[in-house]
C-alpha positions, 0 to 999 in steps of 0.5 A: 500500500502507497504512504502517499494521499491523492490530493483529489481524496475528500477531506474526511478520508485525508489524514490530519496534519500531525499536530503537537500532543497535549498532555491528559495529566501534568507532569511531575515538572509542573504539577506542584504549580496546578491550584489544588482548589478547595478541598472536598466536602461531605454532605448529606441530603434527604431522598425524594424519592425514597425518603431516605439520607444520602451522602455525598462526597463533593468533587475535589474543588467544587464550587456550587453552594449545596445549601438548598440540596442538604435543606430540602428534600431532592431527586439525587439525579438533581445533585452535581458539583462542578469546578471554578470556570474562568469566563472570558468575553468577546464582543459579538455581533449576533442580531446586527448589534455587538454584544459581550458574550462568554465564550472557551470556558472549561470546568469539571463536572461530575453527577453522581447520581446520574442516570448515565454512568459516564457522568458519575465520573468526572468529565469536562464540559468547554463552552462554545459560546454563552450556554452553548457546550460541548458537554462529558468529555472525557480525557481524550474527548477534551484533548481533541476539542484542545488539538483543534483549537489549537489549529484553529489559533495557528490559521488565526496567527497566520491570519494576523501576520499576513493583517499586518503585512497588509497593513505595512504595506499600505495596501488598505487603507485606514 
């Protein structure tokens, strides 16, 4: 079998450009500078649907305030932690006006009452754009969200050099 691809082959069949790894856990080298986060909490809370007090041991770091969880009777599937998530925004033009949206934020999420036992676990859910997510990836899933953003940021970087360029050049005009 030839190692060349003919260029006329459609894109989904083309291998990808090799691109640098990400690595799913830190290194020994930089592991000591990830912030630890809160520690984790165990609490209880009465069963809705059996009446009964569950525990629960918070997931390392989470965030969310289960005050109204522990006080008032709850389906267990209602119950989740997530961890801190930075927001940045962008100014958008959605509907013809500009709008700050949130947009690339990334937080750990676990539901340990889950219907679907790959969200008992944790899992990381990437916000696209303002309540748009990609939602239980798992290492390898977030990993590739990372690998093609990383690609998307070198077309972007190739595009502000030749902005640049173009602009030294005099060719637009300001």
């Amino acid at each position: 079998m030839s190692s060349t691809v003919p260029a006329d082959l459609p894109r989904m069949f083309r291998p990808e450009p090799k691109l640098a790894a990400v690595p799913v856990q830190p290194s020994a080298k930089n592991r000591e500078t990830l912030p630890a986060g809160p520690p984790a909490r165990t609490w209880s809370f009465l069963d809705r649907t059996t009446g009964n007090m569950r525990e629960v041991t918070c997931l390392q770091g989470c965030v969310v305030d289960h005050k109204l969880d522990r006080e008032t009777p709850i389906h267990p599937e209602d119950v989740w932690c997530q961890t801190d998530s930075s927001d940045v925004h962008l100014p958008i033009n959605e509907s013809g006006e500009i709008e700050e949206f949130r947009v690339l934020g990334a937080f750990i999420r676990q539901e340990p009452f889950s219907r679907h036992m790959h969200e008992r676990v944790p899992h990381a859910q990437v916000e696209i754009v303002d309540d748009h997510f990609m939602e239980s990836l798992d290492p390898d899933g977030l990993a590739t969200v990372i690998l093609t953003l990383e690609a998307q940021l070198a077309k972007f970087r190739a595009v502000h050099a030749q902005l640049v360029e173009l602009r030294e050049q005099g060719r637009v005009q300001l």
